[in-house]
N, C-alpha and C positions, 0 to 999 in steps of 0.2 A: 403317696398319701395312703398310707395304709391302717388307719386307726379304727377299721374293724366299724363304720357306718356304712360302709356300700353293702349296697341291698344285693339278693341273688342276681335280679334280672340285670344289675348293672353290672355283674362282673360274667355275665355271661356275654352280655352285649360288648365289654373289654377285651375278652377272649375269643368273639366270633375274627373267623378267618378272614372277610371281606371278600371283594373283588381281586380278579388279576391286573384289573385297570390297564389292558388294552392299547386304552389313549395315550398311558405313558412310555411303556415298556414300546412299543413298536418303535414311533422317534427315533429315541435315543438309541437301539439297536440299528435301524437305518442310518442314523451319523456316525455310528460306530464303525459299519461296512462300507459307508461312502469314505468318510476317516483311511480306511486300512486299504483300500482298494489303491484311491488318489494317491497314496504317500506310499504304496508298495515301489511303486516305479522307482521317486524319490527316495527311499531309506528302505529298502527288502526285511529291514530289521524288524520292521511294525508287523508283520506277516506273522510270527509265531503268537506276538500279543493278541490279536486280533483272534487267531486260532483258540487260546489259550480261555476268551473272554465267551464265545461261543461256544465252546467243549463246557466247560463250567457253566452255564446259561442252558446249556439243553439237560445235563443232569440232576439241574437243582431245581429250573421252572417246570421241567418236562415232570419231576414228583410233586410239583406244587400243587401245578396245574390238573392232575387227578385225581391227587389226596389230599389237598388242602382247603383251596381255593373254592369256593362257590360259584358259579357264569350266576352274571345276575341279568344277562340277556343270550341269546345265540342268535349269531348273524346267518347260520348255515352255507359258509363259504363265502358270503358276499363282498367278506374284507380281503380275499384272495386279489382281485384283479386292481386293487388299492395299491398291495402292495409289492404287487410285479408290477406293473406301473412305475413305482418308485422303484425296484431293484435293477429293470431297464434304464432308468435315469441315470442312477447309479454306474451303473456299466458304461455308459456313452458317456460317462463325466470322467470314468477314469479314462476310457480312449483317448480323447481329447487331452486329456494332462500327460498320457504316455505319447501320443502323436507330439505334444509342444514339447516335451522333457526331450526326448531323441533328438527333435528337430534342434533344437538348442546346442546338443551333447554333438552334431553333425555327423548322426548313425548313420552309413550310407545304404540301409533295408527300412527307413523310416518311411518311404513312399509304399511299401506291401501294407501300411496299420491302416492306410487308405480305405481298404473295404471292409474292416472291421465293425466301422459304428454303420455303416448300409447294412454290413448281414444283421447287427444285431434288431438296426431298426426294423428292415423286414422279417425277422422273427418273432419281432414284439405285432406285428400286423398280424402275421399266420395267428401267432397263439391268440390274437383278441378275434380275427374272424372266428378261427374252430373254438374257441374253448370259452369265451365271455358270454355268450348267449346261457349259457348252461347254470353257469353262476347267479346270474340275474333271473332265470324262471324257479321259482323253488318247486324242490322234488316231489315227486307225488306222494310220496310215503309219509314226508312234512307236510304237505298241505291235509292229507286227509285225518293227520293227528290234532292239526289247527281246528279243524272242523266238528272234530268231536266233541259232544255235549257231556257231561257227567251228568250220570241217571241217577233220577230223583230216586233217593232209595226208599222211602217211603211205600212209593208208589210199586216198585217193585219187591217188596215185603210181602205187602197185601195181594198181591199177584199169586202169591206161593200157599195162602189161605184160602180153605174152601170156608163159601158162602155160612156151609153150615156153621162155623166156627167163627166166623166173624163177629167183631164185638161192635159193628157198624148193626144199627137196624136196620132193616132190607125190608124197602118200598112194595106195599100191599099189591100195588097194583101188580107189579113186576113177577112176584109168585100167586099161583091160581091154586086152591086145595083141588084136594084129587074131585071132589065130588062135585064141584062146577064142569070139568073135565068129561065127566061121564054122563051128567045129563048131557051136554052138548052131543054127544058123540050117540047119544040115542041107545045102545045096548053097551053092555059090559063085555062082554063075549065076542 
């Protein structure tokens, strides 16, 4: 509908970039790599698509995402241990489907994929002991930029003018002429 009624603001608002939405893109790249991971064992063929889909996905969101895109929030890392989390899962889902596909196919080194899903489980422990606490305290650099006030410029205008130039009247009390000054003080000398 282009009959030349839309006003500026609404074809700027048609034109803004939006969000990278997050909420969606993550998912469906997690069923994407559980997808290729599980059916790698099954059909070795999914492995170049899956490549294919990822190489394309880091080239085109990785320029999206710098130059395009607006963040309409930042988590500062905190979605990291979300999604190792889920890419741990992932990993132990394909163990398990390459552990039962051998066992089936009667691969006789089926028994070595045994300690496969323990290392990885205890490496998803190591990394959330060393490395989740980090994630969850936010950095001091972020916290002290959360904290900063924006300075009333006003205030700091009038900071930068002396008194004598001020266009504020200045309180009687507050300036004393010189000649209250020197009686007090008893001699000029």
């Amino acid at each position: 509908m282009c009959d030349g009624s839309q006003t500026e603001a609404e074809v700027k608002e048609a034109w803004l970039p939006g969000d990278l939405s997050y909420g969606t893109r993550i998912p469906s790249d997690m069923l994407v790599v559980t997808l290729v991971l599980c059916y790698s064992v099954i059909a070795p063929m999914i492995i170049p698509f899956g490549v294919v889909y990822f190489a394309l996905g880091w080239l085109i969101l990785r320029n999206q995402a710098l130059k395009v895109y607006v963040p309409s929030y930042e988590s500062y890392g905190r979605i990291w241990p979300h999604i190792f989390a889920r890419v741990v899962a992932s990993l132990l889902l394909y163990q398990v489907t390459m552990f039962g596909y051998f066992g089936v196919k009667k691969f006789h080194f089926t028994p070595l994929i045994i300690p496969l899903p323990i290392l990885s489980l205890l490496f998803a422990y190591v990394c959330s002991k060393k490395f989740y606490r980090s994630f969850s305290n936010t950095a001091l650099e972020v916290a002290c930029h959360e904290l900063k006030e924006t300075p009333n410029m006003e205030q700091v205008f009038r900071s930068y003018i002396p008194p004598s130039l001020s266009y504020e009247k200045a309180d009687d009390e507050q300036f004393e002429d010189a000649l209250s000054q020197v009686s007090r003080s008893g001699s000029f000398v």
